[in-house]
C-alpha positions in Angstrom: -1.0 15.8 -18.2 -2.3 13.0 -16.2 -4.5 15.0 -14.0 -6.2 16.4 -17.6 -6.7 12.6 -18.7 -8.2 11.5 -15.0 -10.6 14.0 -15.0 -12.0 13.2 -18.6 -12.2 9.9 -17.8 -14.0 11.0 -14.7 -16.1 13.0 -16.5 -17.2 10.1 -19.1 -18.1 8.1 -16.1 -14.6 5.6 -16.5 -13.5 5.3 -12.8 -11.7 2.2 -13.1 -9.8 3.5 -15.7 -9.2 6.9 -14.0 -8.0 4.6 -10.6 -6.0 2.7 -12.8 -3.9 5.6 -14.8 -2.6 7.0 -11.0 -1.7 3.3 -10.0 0.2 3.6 -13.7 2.0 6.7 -12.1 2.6 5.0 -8.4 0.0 7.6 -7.5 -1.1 5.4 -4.6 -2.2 8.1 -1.6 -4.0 9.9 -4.6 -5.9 7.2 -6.0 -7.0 5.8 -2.5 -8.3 9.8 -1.7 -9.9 9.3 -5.4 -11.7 6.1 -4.0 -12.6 7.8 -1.1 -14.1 10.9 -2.3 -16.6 8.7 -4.5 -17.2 6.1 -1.8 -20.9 5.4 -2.9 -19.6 4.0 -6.3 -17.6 1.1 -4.2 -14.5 2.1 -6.1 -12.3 1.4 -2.8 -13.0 -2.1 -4.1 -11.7 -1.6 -7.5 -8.6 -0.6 -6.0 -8.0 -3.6 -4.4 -9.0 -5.5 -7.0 -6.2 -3.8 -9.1 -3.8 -3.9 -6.5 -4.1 -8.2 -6.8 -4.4 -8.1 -10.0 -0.6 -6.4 -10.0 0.6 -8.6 -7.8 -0.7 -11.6 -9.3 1.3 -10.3 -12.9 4.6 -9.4 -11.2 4.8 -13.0 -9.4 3.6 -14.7 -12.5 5.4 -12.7 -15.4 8.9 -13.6 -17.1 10.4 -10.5 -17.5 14.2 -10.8 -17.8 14.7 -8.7 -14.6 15.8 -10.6 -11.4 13.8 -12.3 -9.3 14.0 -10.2 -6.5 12.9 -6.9 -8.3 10.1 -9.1 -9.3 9.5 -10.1 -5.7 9.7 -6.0 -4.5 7.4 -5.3 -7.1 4.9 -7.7 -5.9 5.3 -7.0 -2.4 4.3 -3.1 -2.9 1.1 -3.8 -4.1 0.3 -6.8 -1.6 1.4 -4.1 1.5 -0.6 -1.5 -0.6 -3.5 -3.8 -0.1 -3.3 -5.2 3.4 -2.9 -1.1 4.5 -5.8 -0.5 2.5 -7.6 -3.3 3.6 -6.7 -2.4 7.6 -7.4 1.1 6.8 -10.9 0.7 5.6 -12.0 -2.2 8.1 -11.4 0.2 11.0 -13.7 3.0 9.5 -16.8 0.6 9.0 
């Protein structure tokens, strides 16, 4: 079902929202090959920009869990943007 809803969002022109439903799904290697195939609408940036944006919520939020699921969480998406970030400086 998610694939259907990312490609109408594609379709209506709503990248951001299509990068952000396969972050939603953990849908990392598929949302950076999304980025990548449409390289000419900078959407590689939006990725990163939604990868802080996560990590920035998990270290602020005060959800009841513990503090070190919190801490994991936030740590995935800052490695998922320093790889991003190393992967892409290498290929410009």
């Amino acid at each position: 079902m998610t694939e259907e809803v990312i490609l109408l969002l594609v379709k209506e022109k709503r990248y951001d929202e299509a990068i952000r439903k396969y972050v939603e799904q953990k849908k990392f290697a598929q949302a950076e090959e999304f980025c990548d195939a449409h390289k000419s609408l900078g959407l590689l940036t939006t990725l990163l920009t939604i990868y802080f944006d996560l990590y920035k919520q998990c270290m602020l939020s005060n959800r009841s869990s513990s503090i070190r699921a919190k801490q994991n969480d936030a740590e995935q998406y800052r490695t998922l943007a320093l790889r991003l970030m190393q992967s892409h400086s290498s290929k410009n």
